[in-house]
C-alpha positions as a Markdown table, in Angstrom:
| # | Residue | x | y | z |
|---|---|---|---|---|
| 1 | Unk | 9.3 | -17.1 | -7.8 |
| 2 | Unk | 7.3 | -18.0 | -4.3 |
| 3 | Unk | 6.6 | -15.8 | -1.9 |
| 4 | Unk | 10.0 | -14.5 | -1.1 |
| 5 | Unk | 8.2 | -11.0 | -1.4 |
| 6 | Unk | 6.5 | -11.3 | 2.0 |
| 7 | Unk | 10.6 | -12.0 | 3.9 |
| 8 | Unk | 9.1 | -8.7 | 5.9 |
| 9 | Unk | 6.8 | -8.4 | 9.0 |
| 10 | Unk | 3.1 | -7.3 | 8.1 |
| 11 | Unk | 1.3 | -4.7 | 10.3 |
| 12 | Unk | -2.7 | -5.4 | 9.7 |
| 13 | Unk | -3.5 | -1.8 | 10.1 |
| 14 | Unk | -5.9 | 0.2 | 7.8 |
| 15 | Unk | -4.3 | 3.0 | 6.5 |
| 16 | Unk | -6.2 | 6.4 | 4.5 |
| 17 | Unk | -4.2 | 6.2 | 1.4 |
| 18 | Unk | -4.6 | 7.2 | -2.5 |
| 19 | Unk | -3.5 | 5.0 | -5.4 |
| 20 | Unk | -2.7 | 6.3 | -8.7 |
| 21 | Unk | -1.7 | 4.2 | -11.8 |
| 22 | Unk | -3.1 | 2.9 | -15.3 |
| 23 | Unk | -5.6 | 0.2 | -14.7 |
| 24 | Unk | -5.7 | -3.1 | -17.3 |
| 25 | Unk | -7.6 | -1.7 | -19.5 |
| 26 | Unk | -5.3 | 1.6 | -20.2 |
| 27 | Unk | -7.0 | 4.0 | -18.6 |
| 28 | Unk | -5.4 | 6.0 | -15.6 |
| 29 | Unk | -6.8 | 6.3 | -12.5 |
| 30 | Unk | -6.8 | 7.9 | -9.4 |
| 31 | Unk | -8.8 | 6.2 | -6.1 |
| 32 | Unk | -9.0 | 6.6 | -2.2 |
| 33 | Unk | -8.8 | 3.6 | 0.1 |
| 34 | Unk | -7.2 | 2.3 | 2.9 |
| 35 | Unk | -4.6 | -0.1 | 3.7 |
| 36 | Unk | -5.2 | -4.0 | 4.7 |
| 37 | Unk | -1.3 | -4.8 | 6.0 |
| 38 | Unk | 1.8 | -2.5 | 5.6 |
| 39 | Unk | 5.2 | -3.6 | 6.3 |
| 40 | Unk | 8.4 | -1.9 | 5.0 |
| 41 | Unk | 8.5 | -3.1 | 1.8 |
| 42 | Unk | 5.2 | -3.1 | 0.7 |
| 43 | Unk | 1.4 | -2.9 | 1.4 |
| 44 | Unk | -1.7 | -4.2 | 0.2 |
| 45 | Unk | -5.6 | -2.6 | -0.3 |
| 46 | Unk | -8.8 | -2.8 | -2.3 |
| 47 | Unk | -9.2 | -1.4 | -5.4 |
| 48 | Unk | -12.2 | -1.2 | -7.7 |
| 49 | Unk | -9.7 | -1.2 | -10.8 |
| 50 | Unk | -8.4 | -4.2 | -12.4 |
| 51 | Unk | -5.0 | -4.1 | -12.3 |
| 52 | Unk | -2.0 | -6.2 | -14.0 |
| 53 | Unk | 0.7 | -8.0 | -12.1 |
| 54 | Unk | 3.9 | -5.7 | -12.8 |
| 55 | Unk | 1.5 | -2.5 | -12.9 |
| 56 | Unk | 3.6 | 0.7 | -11.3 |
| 57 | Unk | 1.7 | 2.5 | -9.0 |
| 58 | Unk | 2.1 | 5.8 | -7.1 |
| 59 | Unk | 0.9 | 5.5 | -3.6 |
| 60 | Unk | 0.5 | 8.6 | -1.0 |
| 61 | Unk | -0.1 | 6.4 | 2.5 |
| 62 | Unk | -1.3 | 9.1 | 5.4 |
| 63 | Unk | 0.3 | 7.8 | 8.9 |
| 64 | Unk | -1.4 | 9.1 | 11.8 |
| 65 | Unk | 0.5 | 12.0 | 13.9 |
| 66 | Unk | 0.6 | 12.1 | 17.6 |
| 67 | Unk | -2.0 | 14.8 | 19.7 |
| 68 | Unk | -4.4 | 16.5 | 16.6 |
| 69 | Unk | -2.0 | 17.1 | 14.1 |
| 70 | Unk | -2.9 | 16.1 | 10.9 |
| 71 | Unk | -1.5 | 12.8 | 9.6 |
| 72 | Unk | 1.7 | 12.8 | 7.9 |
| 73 | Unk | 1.5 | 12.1 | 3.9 |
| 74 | Unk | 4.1 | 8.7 | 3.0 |
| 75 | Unk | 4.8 | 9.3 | -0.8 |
| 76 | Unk | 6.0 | 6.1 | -3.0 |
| 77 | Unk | 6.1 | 3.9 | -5.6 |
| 78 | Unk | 4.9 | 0.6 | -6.1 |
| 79 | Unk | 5.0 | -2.8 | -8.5 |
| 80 | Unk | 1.7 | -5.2 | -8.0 |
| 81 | Unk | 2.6 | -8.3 | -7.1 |
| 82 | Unk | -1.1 | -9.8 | -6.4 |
| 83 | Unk | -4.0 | -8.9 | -7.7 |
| 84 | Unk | -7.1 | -11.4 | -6.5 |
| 85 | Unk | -10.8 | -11.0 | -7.6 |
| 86 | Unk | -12.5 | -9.9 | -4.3 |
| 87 | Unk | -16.0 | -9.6 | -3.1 |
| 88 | Unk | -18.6 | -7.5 | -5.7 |
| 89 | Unk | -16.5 | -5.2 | -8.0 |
| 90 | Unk | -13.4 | -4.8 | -6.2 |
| 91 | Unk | -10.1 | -6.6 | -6.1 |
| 92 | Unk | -7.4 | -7.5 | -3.4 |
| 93 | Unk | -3.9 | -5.9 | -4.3 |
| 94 | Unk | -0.7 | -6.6 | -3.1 |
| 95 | Unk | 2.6 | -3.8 | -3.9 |
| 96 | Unk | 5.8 | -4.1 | -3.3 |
| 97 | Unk | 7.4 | -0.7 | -3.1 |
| 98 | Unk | 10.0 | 0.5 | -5.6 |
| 99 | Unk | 9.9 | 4.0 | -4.4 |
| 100 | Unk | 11.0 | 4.8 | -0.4 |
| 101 | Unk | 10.3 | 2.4 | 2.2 |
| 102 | Unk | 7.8 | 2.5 | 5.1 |
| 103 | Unk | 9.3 | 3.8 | 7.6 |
| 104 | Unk | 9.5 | 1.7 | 11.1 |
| 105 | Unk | 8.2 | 2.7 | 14.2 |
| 106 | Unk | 10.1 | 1.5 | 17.4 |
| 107 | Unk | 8.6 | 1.6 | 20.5 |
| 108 | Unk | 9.0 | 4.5 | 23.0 |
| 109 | Unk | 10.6 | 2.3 | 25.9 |
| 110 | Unk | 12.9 | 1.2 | 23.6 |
| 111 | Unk | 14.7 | 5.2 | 22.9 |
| 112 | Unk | 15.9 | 5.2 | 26.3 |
């Protein structure tokens, strides 16, 4: 299998986002976090739930919006493809998305 998953670049940004899903145990769940990397196909975060490889998820990602507007809501779904025991109770996850993909951002020197 290897880690033909991570063919994408990473962004190490931490992202407000909510996770929604059934846990390993059966029992749905619903939890605010933030993001550890993002890249267009996928993203990883904590999570205090114990969650199986192959899992679906439902993520809602908030990307920050220029000037004081609030941030924009990213809505999509995701398969776990890592899940590592962390620190305490929580536990590293890494989805790939099934839903939409992140968008890109290209830089403003670039638009001509």
């Amino acid at each position: 299998m290897g880690d033909d998953h991570r063919w994408q670049r990473r962004v190490g940004v931490a992202l407000e986002m909510y996770v929604r899903g059934m846990d390993r145990h059966g029992m749905l769940f619903e939890e605010a976090t933030s993001s550890g990397d993002v890249s267009r196909g996928g993203c990883s975060f904590h999570t205090s739930h114990e969650l199986d490889i192959g899992s679906e998820l439902e993520l809602e990602i908030l990307r920050p919006a220029a000037g004081r507007r609030p941030p924009t809501p990213f809505l999509t779904k995701g398969v776990v493809v890592r899940a590592v025991k962390a620190e305490g109770d929580q536990y590293n996850i890494g989805v790939q998305f099934s839903g939409p993909r992140f968008p890109t951002y290209t830089s403003e020197s670039s638009t001509g």
